[in-house]
N, C-alpha and C positions, 0 to 999 in steps of 0.2 A: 503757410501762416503759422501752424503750429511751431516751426523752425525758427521762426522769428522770434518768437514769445520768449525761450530761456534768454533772448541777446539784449529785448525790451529790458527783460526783467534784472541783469546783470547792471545795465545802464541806471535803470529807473534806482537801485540800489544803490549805487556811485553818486548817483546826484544826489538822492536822500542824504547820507553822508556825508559829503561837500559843502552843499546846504546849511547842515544843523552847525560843520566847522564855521562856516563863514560868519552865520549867524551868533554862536556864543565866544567867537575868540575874532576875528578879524574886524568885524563893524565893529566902529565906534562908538563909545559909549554917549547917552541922551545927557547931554547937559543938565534938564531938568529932572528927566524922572529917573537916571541912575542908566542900571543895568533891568531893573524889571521892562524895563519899553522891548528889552529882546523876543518876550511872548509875540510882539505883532509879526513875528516870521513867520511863525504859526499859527496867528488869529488872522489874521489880512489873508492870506491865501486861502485859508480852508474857506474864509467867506466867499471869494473870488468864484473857488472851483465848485462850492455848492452854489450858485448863484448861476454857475455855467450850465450845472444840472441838470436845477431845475428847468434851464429854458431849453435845453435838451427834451426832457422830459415833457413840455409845451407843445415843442414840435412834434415828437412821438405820436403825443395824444393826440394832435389835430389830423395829424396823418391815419391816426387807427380810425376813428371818426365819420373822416372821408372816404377812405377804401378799404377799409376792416382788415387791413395785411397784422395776420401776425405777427412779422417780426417788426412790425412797428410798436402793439402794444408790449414786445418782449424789453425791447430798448428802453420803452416808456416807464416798464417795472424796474428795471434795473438800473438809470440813471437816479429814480426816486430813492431808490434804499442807498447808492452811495451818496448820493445827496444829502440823505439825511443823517446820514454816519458825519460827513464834513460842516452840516449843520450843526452838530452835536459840540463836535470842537470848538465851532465858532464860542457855542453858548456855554462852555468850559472856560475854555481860557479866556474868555470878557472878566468876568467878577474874579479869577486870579490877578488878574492885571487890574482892577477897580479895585482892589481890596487896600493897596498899599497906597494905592494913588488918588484914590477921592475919599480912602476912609473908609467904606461899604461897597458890601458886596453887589448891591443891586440898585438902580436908582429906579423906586414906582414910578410911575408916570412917564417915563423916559419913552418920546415915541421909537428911537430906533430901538431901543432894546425889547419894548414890548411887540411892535410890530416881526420883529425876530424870531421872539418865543411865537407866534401866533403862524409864521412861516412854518418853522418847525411842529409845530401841532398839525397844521393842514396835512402835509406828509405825513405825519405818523398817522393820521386818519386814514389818507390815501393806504397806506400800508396795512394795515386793519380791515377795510375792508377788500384789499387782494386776498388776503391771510382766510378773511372767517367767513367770506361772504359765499353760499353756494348758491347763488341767485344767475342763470344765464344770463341775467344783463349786468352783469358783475363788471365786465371791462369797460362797456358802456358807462354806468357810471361813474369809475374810476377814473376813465380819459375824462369825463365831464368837471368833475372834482378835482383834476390838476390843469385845467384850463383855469378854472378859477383857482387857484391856488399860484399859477401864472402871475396873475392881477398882484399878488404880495408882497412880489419880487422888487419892482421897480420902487412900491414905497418905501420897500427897509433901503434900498441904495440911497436914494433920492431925499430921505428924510429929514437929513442935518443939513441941509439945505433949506427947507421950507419951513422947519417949524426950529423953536427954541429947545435945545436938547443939549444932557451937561456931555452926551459923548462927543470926541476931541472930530473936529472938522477935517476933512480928507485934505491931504497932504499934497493927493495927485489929481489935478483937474479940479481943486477948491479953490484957489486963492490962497494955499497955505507953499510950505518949501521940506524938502529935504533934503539932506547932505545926500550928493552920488553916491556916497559907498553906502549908505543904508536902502539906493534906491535899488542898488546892484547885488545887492544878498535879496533885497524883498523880492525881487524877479526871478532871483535863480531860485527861491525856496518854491514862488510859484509855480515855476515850471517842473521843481521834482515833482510838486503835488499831483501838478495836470497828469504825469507820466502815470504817478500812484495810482489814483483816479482813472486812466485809462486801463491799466493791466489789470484793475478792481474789474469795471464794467468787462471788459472784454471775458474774463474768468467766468463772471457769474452768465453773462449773456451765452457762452456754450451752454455753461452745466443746467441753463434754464430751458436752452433747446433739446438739450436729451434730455431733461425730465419730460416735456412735455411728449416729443418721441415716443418716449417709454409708455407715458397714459394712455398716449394713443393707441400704440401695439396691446396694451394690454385692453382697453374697449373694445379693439376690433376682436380676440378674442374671447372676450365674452360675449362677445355676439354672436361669435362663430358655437361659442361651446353651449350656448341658451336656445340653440335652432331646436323646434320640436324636431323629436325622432319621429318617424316613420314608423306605422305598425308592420310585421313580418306576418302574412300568415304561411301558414302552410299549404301545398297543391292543394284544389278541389278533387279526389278520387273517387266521389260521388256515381260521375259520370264513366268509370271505368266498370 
């Protein structure tokens, strides 16, 4: 596996590169909103792949839950923190791309955009308490806390759907169109992300299993070096 990793990571680089070409020089340009609609190469995916994450992340948890395997809670940490970095994105480049195009950076009441931000908080919460929390039932409530946080997920997708909201309705699987060649950079940009997003989790998921390795070796030593000693005396010569 390790052998694999530099070939991932050559590839995953090619694509990134590819991607960003297709995106700012090959697509066509939006009839209506110019050249700024090229952020959605990069807003649309990073939603996709933090959205994949999280339900990554869902399943980890329900797994730790069921049969306390740590490398379930390991994957359930580290899908969470790149999730949340891809969540971050999302909530960046929305208000670059709103700025020109509605006028303002944020619309209040907006349910997908506030259900978004509140996505994003649940994680960073989740992450906060991995971070500060020395409580043994530390993982327990953390799987608990991204099962709910699960719940999130389906309304920031599903939103522009059921309620009145000024962000622009899904293109794909809405009722709305878009030209081939913008659907065909949107999927390759996706799928550098996915790559990105994989050689991310996969990096942190080792260096998280030697940490914990390491805590281990090192408890088991304090354990070993905190054994009371044994008093030494000397013969009895009494008796000679």
């Amino acid at each position: 596996m390790k052998r694999l990793f530099p070939i991932l990571l050559i590839v995953t680089a090619i694509l990134l590169a590819y991607a960003l070409y297709q995106a700012l020089v090959v697509a066509p340009t939006d009839a209506l909103q110019g050249d700024v609609y090229r952020i959605i190469y990069y807003h649309v995916p990073s939603a996709w792949t933090a959205f994949l994450l999280f339900f990554i992340n869902f399943g980890a948890s329900i797994a730790y839950l069921i049969w306390r395997k740590p490398k379930a809670d390991i994957l359930a940490l580290v899908s969470a923190e790149v999730g949340v970095v891809f969540c971050t994105v999302v909530l960046v480049t929305g208000p670059i791309w709103a700025r020109p195009v509605w006028g303002i950076w944020w619309a209040p009441g907006d349910i997908r955009l506030t259900s978004t931000l509140v996505l994003w908080l649940i994680y960073i919460s989740y992450l906060v308490l991995r971070r500060f929390s020395t409580s043994a039932q530390t993982q327990m409530l953390a799987a608990a806390l991204a099962v709910f946080g699960a719940l999130d997920v389906p309304l920031v997708y599903f939103s522009i759907w059921f309620f009145r909201t000024q962000h622009p309705q899904p293109v794909i699987g809405g009722g709305g169109s878009i030209d081939p060649r913008m659907l065909h950079v949107l999927l390759l940009s996706w799928l550098a992300f996915l790559c990105f997003a994989f050689l991310v989790c996969w990096s942190r998921y080792r260096l998280e299993v030697l940490h914990r390795e390491v805590e281990e070796a090192h408890a088991m030593e304090s354990l070993a070096g905190g054994a009371p000693a044994q008093a030494s005396f000397p013969p009895d010569r009494s008796s000679r």
